[in-house]
TORPANU-336148 format. One record per residue (C-alpha): x, y, z; residue in three letters. Coordinates in pm, whole numbers, plus 50000, padded with zeros to 5 digits. Example, Ala and Ser with C-alpha at 12.3 -4.5 7.8 and 13.67 -1.06 7.14 Angstrom:
2
512304955050780ALA;513674989450714SER;
END
This chain:
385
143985971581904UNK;141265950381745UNK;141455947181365UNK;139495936481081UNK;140675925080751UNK;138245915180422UNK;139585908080052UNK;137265925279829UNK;137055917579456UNK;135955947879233UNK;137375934278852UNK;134265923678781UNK;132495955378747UNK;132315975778469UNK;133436009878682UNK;135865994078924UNK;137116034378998UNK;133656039079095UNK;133026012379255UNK;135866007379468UNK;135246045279596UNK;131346040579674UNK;132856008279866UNK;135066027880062UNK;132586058980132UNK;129976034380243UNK;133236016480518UNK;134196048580624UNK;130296054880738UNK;130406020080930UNK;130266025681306UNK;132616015681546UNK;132115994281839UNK;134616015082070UNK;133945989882376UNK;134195959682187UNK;136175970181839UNK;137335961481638UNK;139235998781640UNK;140425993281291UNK;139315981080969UNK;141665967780657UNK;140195958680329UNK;142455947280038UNK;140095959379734UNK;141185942379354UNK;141335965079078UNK;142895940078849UNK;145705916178886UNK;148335944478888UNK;146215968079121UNK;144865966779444UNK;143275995979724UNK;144515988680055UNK;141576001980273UNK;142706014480600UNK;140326030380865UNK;141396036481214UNK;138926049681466UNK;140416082481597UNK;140706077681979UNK;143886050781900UNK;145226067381568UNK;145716105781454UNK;147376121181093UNK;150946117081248UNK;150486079781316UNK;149636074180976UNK;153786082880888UNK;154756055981126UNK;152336033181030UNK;153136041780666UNK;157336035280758UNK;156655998280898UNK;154265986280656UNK;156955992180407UNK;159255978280616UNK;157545946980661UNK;156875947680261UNK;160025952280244UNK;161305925780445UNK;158795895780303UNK;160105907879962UNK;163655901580014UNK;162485869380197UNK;164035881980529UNK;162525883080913UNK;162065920081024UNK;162145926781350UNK;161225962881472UNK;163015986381799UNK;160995978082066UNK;159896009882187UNK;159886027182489UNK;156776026082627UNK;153266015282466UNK;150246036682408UNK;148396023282709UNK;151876037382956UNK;150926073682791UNK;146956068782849UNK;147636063183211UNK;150226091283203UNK;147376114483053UNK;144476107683290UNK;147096107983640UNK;147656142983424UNK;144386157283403UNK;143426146583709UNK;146156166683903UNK;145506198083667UNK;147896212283448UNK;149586238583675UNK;148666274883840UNK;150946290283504UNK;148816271283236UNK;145446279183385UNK;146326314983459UNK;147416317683106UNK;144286303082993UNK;141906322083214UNK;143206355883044UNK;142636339482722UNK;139586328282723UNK;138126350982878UNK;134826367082704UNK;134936347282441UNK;134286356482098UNK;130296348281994UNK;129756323481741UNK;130166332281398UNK;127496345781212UNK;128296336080785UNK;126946360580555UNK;124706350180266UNK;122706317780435UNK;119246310980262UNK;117956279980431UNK;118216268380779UNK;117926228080694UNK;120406210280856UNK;122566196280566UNK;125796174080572UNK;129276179780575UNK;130156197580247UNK;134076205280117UNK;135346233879891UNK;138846227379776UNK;141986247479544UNK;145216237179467UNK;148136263979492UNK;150646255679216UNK;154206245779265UNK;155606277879105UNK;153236294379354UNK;154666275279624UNK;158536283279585UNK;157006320679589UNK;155726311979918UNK;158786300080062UNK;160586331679930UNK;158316357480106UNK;158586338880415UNK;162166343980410UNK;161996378580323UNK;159316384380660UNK;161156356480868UNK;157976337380931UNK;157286304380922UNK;155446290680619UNK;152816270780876UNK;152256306381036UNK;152456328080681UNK;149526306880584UNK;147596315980914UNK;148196349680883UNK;146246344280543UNK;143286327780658UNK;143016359480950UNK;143126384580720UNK;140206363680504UNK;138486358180785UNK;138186391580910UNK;136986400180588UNK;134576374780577UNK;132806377780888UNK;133656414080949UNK;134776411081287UNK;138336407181431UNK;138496386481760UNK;139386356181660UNK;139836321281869UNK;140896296081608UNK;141446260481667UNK;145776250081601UNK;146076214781520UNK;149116203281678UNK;151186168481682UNK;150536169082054UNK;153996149582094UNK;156046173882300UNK;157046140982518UNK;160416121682358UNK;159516090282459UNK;156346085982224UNK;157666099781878UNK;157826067281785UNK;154106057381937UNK;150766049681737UNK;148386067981901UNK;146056094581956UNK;147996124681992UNK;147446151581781UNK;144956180681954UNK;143596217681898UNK;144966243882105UNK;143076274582092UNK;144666310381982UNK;143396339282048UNK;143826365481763UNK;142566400281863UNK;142816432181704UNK;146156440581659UNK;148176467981579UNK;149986456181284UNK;150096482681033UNK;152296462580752UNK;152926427780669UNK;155976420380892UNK;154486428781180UNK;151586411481102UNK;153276376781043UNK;155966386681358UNK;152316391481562UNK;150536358881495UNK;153886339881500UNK;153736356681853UNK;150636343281944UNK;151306308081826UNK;154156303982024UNK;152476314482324UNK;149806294982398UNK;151996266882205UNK;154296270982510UNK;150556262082706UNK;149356235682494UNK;149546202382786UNK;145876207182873UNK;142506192382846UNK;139776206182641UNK;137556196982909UNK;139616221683168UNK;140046245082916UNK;135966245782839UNK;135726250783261UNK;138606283383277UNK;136496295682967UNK;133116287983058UNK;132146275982732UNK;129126248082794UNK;129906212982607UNK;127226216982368UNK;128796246982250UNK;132136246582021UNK;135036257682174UNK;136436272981831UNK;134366273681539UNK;137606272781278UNK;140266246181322UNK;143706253781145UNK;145696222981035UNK;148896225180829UNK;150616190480708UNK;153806191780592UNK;154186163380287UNK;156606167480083UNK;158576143780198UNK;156466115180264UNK;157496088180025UNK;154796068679844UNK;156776034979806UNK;157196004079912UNK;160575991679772UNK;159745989279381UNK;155835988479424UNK;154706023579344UNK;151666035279584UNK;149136061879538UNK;147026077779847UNK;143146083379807UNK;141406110179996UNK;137916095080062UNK;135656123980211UNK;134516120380592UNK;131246117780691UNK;130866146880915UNK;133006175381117UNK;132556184381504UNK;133156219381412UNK;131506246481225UNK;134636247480950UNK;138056225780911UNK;140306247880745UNK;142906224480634UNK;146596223480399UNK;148486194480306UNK;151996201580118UNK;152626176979899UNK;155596176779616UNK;152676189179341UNK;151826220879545UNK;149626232379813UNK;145916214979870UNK;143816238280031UNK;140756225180169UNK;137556237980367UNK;135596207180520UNK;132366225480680UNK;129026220280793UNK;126766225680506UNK;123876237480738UNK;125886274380806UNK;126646290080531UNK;126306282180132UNK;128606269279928UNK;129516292879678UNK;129916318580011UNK;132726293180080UNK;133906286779723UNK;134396322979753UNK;136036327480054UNK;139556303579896UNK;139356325279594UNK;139716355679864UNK;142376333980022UNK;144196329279732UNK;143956361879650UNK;145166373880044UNK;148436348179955UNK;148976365079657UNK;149506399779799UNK;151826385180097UNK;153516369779791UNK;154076406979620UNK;153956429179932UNK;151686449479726UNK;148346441679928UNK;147026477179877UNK;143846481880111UNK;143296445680243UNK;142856451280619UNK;143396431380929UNK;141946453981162UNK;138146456981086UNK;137456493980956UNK;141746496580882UNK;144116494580660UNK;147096472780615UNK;149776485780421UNK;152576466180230UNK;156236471680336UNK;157276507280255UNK;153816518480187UNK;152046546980381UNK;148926533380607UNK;145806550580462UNK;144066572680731UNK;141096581380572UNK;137866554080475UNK;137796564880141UNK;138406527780032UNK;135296517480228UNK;133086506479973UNK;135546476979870UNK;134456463980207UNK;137566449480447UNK;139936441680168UNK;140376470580001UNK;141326477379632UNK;143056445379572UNK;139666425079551UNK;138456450979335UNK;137436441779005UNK;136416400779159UNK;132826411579295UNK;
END
């Protein structure tokens, strides 16, 4: 993989902070010469003598979000080792990248199996139309735009305890979430959301740099959970299913779907990162990661989480051209808000099924509309509007 490495000097400005980040907006908008490379680009930015940005921009088809822990590992290890003044020599692995991409085309080539496509015909079949976002006042094409909340730590721990108490999986009590706000949102409920995955179901490249982390598609349609257990026991369900059906290309899924390659084949991606653990340190030189924003999205909304050890960033990265911004402002505060009533199993009238109710543990399912006018969620986004 080609690289590129520049030392930048930025003390001499009189806002190095913003400086240093209008440097590293305008790299990550550089284009990539994927025939040529390099495929990579390091720049070591100077803050001052005791503080320095280390740049680092990988194109995507040689690097996803899970390489960046290994890369992460054996840079420190390398600091590490030139620290203590000692040679470091890493496990040579089992294969290289290239073995897999030779693996993967001999792959798609053959197809993925009679099982997986079957599977896949049923589930793609009559797709869901695109989303239609309420509240749009200009058709101008505009850029990528981000709305963003941070769930506290205290917040957090309540988390973990309800997903004990439903036996769900926090990655899959947060999806259960965004349904339920989606639903609302859009008013429909036939859903075929986009589940980032690491994509490393083979042993032998754990330990690879690579591309690969993928979207699998899930179907959510309208189900007939009537309380909050069943709901998280139902998408848990459906994760695992088409998990279990995940080694195929998006190009063969597009053909068992019939979905055209101009058109997207989700228009919400789901990704969950678990970060808690990651440790920001190179022996005793203390590191802090910058978020620089990306230039664009190839689908209509990114619905993104990253737990770190401060608490829970929630993020929406989404095309700026399809709905406005306070419409998705909004729709995190109705997130929050959906979290909140998973948290105390007290969710009142929220609804999964359009024109429903969904009814906390214990709690008797409504069977009249009476709570109609309070729109899909019901009384406990009364009060908000």
């Amino acid at each position: 993989m080609g690289s590129e490495m520049c030392i930048r000097d930025r003390g001499d400005v009189e806002d190095v902070d913003a400086a240093a980040m209008e440097l590293m907006v305008s790299l990550s908008k550089r284009p990539m010469d994927v025939e040529n490379g390099p495929l990579a680009v390091m720049h070591l930015i100077r803050i001052d003598d005791d503080h320095h940005i280390f740049f680092f921009l990988p194109h995507h088809l040689v690097f996803d979000g899970w390489s960046f822990d290994i890369f992460l590992r054996e840079l420190g290890q390398y600091y590490e080792s030139g620290v203590a003044g000692r040679e470091l020599t890493l496990e040579e692995l089992p294969i290289q990248y290239s073995d897999y991409s030779t693996w993967q085309r001999e792959r798609s080539a053959s197809g993925a199996g009679e099982a997986t496509d079957n599977y896949w015909s049923d589930e793609l079949q009559s797709p869901p139309p695109p989303i239609v976002w309420p509240g749009l006042t200009t058709s101008t094409a505009r850029p990528l735009e981000r709305a963003m909340t941070i769930v506290d730590k205290s917040t957090c721990d309540s988390l973990e305890l309800a997903c004990e108490h439903y036996k769900a999986k926090l990655p899959d009590f947060l999806l259960a979430a965004l349904l339920v706000t989606l639903s609302k949102a859009v008013n429909r409920n036939d859903h075929l959301i986009g589940l980032a995955t690491a994509g490393r179901f083979l042993p032998e490249v754990s330990g690879l740099i690579g591309l690969f982390y993928s979207y699998v598609p899930v179907r959510f349609r309208q189900s007939d959970a009537n309380d909050i257990g069943h709901l998280m026991k139902y998408v848990g369900e459906r994760v695992k299913a088409s998990s279990e059906f995940q080694d195929i290309s998006q190009t063969r899924l597009r053909t068992l779907g019939g979905i055209a390659e101009d058109q997207p084949l989700f228009q919400v991606t789901y990704s969950y990162q678990e970060a808690r653990s990651r440790d920001l340190s190179f022996a005793d030189l203390p590191l802090e990661q910058i978020s620089v924003d990306r230039p664009d999205t190839m689908n209509d909304i990114d619905f993104w989480l990253r737990n770190t050890r401060d608490g829970l960033v929630v993020s929406l990265d989404y095309r700026g051209s399809i709905a406005e911004h306070a419409i998705m402002e909004r729709f995190l505060e109705d997130y929050l808000a959906v979290l909140h009533g998973f948290i105390n199993n007290n969710l009142g009238g929220i609804a999964w099924q359009c024109g429903g109710q969904l009814a906390a543990e214990g709690e008797t399912r409504p069977s009249d509309s009476s709570d109609k006018k309070s729109g899909l969620f019901g009384r406990l986004l009364q009060g908000k509007r």
